[in-house]
FIKE-586209 format. One record per residue (C-alpha): residue number from 1; z, y, x; residue in three letters. Coordinates in pm, 1 decimal, decimal comma, always signed. Layout:
N
NODE; NUM; Z; Y; X; ALA
...
# end
This chain:
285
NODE; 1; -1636,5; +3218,2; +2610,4; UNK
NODE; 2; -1663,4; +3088,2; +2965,0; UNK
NODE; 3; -1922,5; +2805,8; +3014,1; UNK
NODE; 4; -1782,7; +2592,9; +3380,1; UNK
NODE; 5; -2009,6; +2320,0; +3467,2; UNK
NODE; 6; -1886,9; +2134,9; +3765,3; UNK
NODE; 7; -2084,5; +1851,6; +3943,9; UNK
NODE; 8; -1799,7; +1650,6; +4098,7; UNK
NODE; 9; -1487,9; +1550,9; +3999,5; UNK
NODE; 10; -1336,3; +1776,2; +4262,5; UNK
NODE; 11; -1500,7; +2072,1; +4151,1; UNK
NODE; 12; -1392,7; +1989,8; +3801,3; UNK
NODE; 13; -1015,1; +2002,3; +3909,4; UNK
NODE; 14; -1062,5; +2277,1; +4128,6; UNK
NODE; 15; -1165,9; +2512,4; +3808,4; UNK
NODE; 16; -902,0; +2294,5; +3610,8; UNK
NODE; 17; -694,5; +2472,7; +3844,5; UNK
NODE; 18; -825,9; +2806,2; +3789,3; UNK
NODE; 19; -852,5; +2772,9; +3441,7; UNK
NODE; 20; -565,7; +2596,2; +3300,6; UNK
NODE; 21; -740,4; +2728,3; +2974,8; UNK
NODE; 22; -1064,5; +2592,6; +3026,7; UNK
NODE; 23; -1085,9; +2288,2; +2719,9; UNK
NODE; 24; -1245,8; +1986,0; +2885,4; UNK
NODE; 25; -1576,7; +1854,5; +2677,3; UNK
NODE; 26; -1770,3; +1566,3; +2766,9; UNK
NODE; 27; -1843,7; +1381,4; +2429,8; UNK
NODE; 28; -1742,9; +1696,0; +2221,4; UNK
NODE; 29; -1692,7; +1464,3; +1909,9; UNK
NODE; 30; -1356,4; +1656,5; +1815,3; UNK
NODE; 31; -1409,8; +1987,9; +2065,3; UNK
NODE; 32; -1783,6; +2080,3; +1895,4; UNK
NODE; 33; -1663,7; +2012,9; +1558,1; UNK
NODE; 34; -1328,2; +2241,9; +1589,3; UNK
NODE; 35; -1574,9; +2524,6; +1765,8; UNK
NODE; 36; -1840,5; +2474,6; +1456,6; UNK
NODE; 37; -1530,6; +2531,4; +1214,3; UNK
NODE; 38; -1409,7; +2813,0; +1411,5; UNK
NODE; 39; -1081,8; +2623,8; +1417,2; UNK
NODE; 40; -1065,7; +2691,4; +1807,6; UNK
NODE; 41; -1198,9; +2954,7; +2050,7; UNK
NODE; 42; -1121,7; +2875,3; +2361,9; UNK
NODE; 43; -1153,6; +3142,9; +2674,0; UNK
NODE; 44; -1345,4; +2887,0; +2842,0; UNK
NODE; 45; -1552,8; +2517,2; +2819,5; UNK
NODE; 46; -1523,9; +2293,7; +3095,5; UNK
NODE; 47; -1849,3; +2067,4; +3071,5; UNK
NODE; 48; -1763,5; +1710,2; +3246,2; UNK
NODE; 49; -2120,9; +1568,8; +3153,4; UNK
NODE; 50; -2221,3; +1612,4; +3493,8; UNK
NODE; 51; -1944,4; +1443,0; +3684,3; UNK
NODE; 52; -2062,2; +1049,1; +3768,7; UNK
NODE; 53; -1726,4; +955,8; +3890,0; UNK
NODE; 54; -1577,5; +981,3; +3506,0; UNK
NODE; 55; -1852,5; +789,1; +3357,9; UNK
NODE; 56; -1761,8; +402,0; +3565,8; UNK
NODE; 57; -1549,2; +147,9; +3526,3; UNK
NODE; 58; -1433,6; -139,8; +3731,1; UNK
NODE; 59; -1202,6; -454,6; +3755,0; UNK
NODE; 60; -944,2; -523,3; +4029,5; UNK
NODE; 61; -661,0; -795,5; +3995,3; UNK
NODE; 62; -716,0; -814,0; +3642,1; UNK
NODE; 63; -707,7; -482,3; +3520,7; UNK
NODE; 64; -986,6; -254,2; +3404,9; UNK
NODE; 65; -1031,2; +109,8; +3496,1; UNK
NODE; 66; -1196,1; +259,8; +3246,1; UNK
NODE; 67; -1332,6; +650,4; +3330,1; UNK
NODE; 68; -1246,4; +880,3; +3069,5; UNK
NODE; 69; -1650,7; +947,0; +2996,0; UNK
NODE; 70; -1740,9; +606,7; +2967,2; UNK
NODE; 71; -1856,8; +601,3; +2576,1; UNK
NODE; 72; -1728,5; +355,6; +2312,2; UNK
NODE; 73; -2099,1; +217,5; +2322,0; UNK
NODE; 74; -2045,4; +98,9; +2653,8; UNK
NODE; 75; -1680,2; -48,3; +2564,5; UNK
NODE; 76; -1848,6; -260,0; +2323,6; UNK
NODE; 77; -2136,7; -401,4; +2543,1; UNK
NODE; 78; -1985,2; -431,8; +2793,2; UNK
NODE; 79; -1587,3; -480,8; +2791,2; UNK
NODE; 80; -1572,5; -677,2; +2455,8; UNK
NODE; 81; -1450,4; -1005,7; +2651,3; UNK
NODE; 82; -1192,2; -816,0; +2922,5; UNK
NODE; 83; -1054,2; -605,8; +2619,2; UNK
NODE; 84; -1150,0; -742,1; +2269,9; UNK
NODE; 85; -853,4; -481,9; +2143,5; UNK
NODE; 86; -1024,7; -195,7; +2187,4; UNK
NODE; 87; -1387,1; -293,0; +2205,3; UNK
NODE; 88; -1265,7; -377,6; +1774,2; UNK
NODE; 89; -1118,8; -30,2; +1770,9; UNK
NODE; 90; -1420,0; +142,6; +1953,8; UNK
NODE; 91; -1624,2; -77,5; +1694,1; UNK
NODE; 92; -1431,6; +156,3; +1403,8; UNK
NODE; 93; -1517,2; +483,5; +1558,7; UNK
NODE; 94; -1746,6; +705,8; +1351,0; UNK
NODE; 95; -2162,9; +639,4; +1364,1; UNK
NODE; 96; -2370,0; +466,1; +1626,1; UNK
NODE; 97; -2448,0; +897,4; +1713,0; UNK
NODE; 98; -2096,0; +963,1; +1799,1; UNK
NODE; 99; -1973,5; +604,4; +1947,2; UNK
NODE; 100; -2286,8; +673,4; +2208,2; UNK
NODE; 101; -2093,5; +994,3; +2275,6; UNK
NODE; 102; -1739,0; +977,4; +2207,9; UNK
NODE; 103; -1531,0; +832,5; +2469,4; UNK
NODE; 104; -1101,6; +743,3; +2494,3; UNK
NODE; 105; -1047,2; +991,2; +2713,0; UNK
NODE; 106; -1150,4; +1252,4; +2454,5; UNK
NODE; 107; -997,5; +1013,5; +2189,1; UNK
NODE; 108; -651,6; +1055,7; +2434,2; UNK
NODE; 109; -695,9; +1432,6; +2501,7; UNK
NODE; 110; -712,1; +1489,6; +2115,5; UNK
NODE; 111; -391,2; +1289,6; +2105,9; UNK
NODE; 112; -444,7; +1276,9; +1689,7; UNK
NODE; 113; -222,6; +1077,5; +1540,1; UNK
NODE; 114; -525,1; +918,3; +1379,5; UNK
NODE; 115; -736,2; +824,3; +1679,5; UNK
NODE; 116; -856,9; +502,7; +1661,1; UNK
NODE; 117; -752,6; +402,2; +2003,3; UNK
NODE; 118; -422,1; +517,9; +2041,9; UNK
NODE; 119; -258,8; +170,1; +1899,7; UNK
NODE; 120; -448,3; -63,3; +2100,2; UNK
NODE; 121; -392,1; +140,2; +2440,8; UNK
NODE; 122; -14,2; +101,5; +2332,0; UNK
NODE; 123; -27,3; -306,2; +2276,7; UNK
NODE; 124; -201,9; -320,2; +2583,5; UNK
NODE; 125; +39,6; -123,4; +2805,4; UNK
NODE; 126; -251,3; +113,0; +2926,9; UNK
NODE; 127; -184,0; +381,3; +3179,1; UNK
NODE; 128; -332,9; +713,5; +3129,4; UNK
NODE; 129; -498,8; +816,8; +3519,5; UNK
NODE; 130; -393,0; +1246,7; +3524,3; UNK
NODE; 131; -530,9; +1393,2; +3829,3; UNK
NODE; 132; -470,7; +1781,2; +3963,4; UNK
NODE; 133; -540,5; +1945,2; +4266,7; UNK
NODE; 134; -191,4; +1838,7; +4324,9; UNK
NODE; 135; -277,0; +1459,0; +4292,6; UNK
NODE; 136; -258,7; +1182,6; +4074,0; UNK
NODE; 137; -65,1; +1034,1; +3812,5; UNK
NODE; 138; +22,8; +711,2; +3617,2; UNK
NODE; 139; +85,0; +785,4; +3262,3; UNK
NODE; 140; +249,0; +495,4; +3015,6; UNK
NODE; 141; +45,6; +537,0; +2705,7; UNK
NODE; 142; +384,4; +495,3; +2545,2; UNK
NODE; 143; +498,4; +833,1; +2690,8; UNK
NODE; 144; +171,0; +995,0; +2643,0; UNK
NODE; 145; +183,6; +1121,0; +2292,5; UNK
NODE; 146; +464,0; +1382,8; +2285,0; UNK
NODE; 147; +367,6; +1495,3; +1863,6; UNK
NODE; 148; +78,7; +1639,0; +1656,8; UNK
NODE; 149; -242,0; +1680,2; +1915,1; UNK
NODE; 150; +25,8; +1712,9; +2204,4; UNK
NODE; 151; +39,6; +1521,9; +2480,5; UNK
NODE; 152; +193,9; +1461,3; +2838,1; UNK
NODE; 153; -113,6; +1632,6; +3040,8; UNK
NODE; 154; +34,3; +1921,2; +3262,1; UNK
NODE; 155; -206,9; +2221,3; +3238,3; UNK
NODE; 156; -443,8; +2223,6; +3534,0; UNK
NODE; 157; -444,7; +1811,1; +3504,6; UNK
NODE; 158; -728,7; +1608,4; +3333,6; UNK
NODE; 159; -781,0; +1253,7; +3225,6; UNK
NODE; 160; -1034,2; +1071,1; +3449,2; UNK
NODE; 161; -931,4; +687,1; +3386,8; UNK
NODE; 162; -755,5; +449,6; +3155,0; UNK
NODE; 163; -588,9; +129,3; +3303,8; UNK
NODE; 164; -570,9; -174,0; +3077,6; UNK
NODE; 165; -480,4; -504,6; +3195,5; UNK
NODE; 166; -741,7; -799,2; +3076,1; UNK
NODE; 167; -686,8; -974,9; +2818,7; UNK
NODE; 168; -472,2; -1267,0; +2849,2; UNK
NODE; 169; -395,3; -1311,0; +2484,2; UNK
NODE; 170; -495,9; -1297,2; +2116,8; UNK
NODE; 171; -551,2; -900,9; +2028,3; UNK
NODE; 172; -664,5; -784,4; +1729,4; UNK
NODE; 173; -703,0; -439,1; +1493,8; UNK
NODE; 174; -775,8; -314,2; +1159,2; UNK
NODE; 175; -772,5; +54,7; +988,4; UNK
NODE; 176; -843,2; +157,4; +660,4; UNK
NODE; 177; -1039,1; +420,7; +553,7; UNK
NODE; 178; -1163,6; +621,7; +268,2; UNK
NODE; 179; -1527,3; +414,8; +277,7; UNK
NODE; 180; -1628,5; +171,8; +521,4; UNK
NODE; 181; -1802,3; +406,7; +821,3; UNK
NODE; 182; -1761,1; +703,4; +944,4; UNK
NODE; 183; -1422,7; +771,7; +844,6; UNK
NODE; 184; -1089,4; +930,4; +988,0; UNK
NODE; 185; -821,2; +642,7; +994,0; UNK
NODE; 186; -567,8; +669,1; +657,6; UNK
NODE; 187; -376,5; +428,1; +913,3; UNK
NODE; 188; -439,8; +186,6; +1173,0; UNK
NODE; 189; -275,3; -122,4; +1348,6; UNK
NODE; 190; -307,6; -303,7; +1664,0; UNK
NODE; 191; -136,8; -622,6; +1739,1; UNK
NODE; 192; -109,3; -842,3; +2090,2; UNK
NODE; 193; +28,1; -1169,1; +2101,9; UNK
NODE; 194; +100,9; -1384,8; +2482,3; UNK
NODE; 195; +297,1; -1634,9; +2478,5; UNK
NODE; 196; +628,7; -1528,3; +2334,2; UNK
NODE; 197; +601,4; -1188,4; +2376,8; UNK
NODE; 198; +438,2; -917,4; +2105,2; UNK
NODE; 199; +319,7; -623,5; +2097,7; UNK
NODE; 200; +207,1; -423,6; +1734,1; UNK
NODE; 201; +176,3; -27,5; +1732,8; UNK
NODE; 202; +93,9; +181,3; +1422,0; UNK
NODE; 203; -176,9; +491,1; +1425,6; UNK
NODE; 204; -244,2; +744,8; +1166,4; UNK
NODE; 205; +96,2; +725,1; +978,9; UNK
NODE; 206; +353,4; +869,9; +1217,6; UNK
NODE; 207; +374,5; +1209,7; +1408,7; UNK
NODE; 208; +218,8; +997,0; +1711,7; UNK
NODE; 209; +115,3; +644,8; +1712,0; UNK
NODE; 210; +407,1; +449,6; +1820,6; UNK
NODE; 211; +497,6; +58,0; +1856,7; UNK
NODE; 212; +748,2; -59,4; +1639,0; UNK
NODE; 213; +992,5; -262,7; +1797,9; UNK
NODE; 214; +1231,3; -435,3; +1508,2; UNK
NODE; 215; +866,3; -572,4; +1398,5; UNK
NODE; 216; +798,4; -731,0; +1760,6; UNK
NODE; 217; +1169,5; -861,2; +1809,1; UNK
NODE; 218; +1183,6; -1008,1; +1456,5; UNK
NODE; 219; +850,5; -1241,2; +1516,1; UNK
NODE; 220; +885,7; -1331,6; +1889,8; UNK
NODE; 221; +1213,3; -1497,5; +1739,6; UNK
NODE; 222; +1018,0; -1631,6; +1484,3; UNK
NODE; 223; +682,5; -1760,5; +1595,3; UNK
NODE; 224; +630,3; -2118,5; +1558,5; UNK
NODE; 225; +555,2; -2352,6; +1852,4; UNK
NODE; 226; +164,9; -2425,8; +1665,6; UNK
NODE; 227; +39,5; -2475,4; +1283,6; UNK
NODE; 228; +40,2; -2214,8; +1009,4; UNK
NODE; 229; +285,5; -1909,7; +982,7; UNK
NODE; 230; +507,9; -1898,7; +650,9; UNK
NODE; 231; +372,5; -1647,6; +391,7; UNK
NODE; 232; +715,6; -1527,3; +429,2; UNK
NODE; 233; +707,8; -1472,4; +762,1; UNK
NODE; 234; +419,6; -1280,6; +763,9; UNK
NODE; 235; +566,7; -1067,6; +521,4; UNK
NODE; 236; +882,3; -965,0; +646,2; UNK
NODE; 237; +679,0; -833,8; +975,3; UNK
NODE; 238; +445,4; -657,1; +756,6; UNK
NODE; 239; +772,4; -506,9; +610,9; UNK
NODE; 240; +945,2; -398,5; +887,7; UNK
NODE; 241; +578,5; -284,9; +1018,1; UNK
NODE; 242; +593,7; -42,8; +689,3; UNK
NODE; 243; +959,7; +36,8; +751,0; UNK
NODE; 244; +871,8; +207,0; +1088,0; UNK
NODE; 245; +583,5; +445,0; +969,0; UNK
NODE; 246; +683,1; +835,4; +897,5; UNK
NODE; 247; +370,7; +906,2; +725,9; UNK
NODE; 248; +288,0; +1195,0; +493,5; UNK
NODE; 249; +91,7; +1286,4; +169,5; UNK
NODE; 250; -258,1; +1440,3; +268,2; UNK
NODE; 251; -617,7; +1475,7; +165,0; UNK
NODE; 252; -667,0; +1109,0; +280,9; UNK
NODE; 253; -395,0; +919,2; +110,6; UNK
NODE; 254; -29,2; +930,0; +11,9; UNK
NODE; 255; +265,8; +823,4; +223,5; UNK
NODE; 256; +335,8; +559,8; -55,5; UNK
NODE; 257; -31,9; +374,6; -20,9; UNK
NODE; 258; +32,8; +424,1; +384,4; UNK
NODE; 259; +319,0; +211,4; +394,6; UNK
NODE; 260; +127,1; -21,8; +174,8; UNK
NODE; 261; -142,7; -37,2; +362,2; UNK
NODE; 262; +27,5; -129,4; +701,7; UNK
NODE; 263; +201,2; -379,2; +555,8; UNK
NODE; 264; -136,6; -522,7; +442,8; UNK
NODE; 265; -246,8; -451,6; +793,1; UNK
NODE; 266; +33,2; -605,5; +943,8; UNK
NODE; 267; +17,6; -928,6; +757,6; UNK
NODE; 268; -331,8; -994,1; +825,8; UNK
NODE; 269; -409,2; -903,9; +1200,0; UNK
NODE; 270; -138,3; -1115,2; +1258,0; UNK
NODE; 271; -284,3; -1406,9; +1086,2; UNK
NODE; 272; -629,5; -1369,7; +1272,2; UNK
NODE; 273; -432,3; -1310,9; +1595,0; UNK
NODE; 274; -220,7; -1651,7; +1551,9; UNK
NODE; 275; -579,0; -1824,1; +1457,4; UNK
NODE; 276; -724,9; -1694,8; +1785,5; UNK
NODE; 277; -377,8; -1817,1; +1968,5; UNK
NODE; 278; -364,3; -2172,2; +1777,4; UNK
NODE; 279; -751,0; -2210,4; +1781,0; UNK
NODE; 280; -871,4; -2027,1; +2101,8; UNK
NODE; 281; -1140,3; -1862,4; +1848,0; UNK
NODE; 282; -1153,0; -1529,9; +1794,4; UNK
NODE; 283; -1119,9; -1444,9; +1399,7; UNK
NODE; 284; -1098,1; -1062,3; +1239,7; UNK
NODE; 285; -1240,0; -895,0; +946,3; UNK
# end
């Protein structure tokens, strides 16, 4: 196994270029563990520890640009007011060890269906930053995820930035897991409410994480102008919410107890997200 440590971010898509088999590491929180379980060999390891330019992130006209090596550490101390969506989800991710390491670029390059991250960057309307030798791109996070670990990236192209714009709305999302830390998603959901319009995607209980549009339509038509949402309400979203999973029977949990749990999911990230829109407070679990 080839060992390619650039020092720039041009140098890094040079040998990208080169190597269009070289697996990108930076955090290694999924690429060390597959290597340690011999569940991947790859020809070659392109270390991006040394390139500065993916480890920044900046603001312009409201939206973030997030490098792909900027850990979830740093999401939380530092972006939890700009994007409260996925500073929650970053929150969720694994030990203090591996949030100091792990990053959403790695969490995107994965592309697991049970990444933490995925249904947040899709309420959000985040843009995956591809760059090549050839240039670079603007990915919808919706079009991202193509199926199991698969995603959009052409070969010699690698992520160096996700754009989210700030928050100008309630956000809020919830997993559940096996036991409380350090735990792969059983399923996930991510909710955005501004205005009149919603957003709510679904992670771990699909081929890819994916919004789930009859759920949006049905309460945008049905959100009240202020005061409490009907019970009912909040349970016919958290059934059409259930209604759009394709999840399967594994180690972790049953499709059955999936679909129950994002309708649990459902029902209650929407009532902290209509608290923080009524109230201007942020509430969650």
């Amino acid at each position: 196994m080839d060992f390619l440590r650039p020092r720039t971010l041009a140098e890094a898509l040079a040998l990208k270029a080169e190597r269009p088999d070289a697996v990108p590491l930076a955090g290694g929180t999924d690429v060390m563990v597959e290597l340690n379980f011999d569940a991947r060999r790859p020809a070659a390891l392109l270390d991006l520890t040394r390139v500065s330019e993916l480890a920044n992130w900046s603001a312009v006209d409201r939206t973030v640009r997030l490098g792909a090596a900027v850990p979830y550490t740093r999401v939380i101390a530092e972006l939890g007011t700009q994007l409260p969506g996925l500073a929650m989800a970053a929150r969720t991710v694994g030990s203090p060890q591996i949030r100091n390491r792990g990053t959403v670029g790695g969490n995107l390059g994965a592309a697991s269906p049970a990444g933490d991250t995925h249904p947040v960057l899709l309420v959000t309307g985040a843009r995956v930053e591809a760059a090549s030798v050839r240039g670079t791109r603007l990915i919808p996070a919706e079009e991202f995820y193509l199926g199991v670990k698969r995603n959009a990236l052409a070969e010699d192209e690698l992520i160096t930035a996700v754009h989210l714009p700030v928050r100008a709305g309630a956000q809020q999302f919830a997993k559940v897991g096996t036991r409380n830390a350090m735990v792969i998603a059983v399923c996930s959901f991510a909710v955005a409410i501004e205005g009149r319009q919603v957003r709510a995607a679904i992670g771990s209980a699909a081929p890819t994480p994916r919004r789930v549009p009859e759920a949006e339509e049905f309460l945008a038509a049905e959100l009240p102008e202020s005061g409490l949402l009907p019970d009912s309400l909040k349970r016919r979203f958290g059934e059409l919410v259930a209604a759009a999973a394709q999840p399967i029977d594994d180690v972790r949990g049953t499709a059955a107890y999936r679909k129950h749990a994002l309708s649990v999911l459902a029902r209650r990230t929407l009532g902290w997200a209509w608290q923080e829109t009524v109230e201007g407070n942020r509430a969650c679990a």
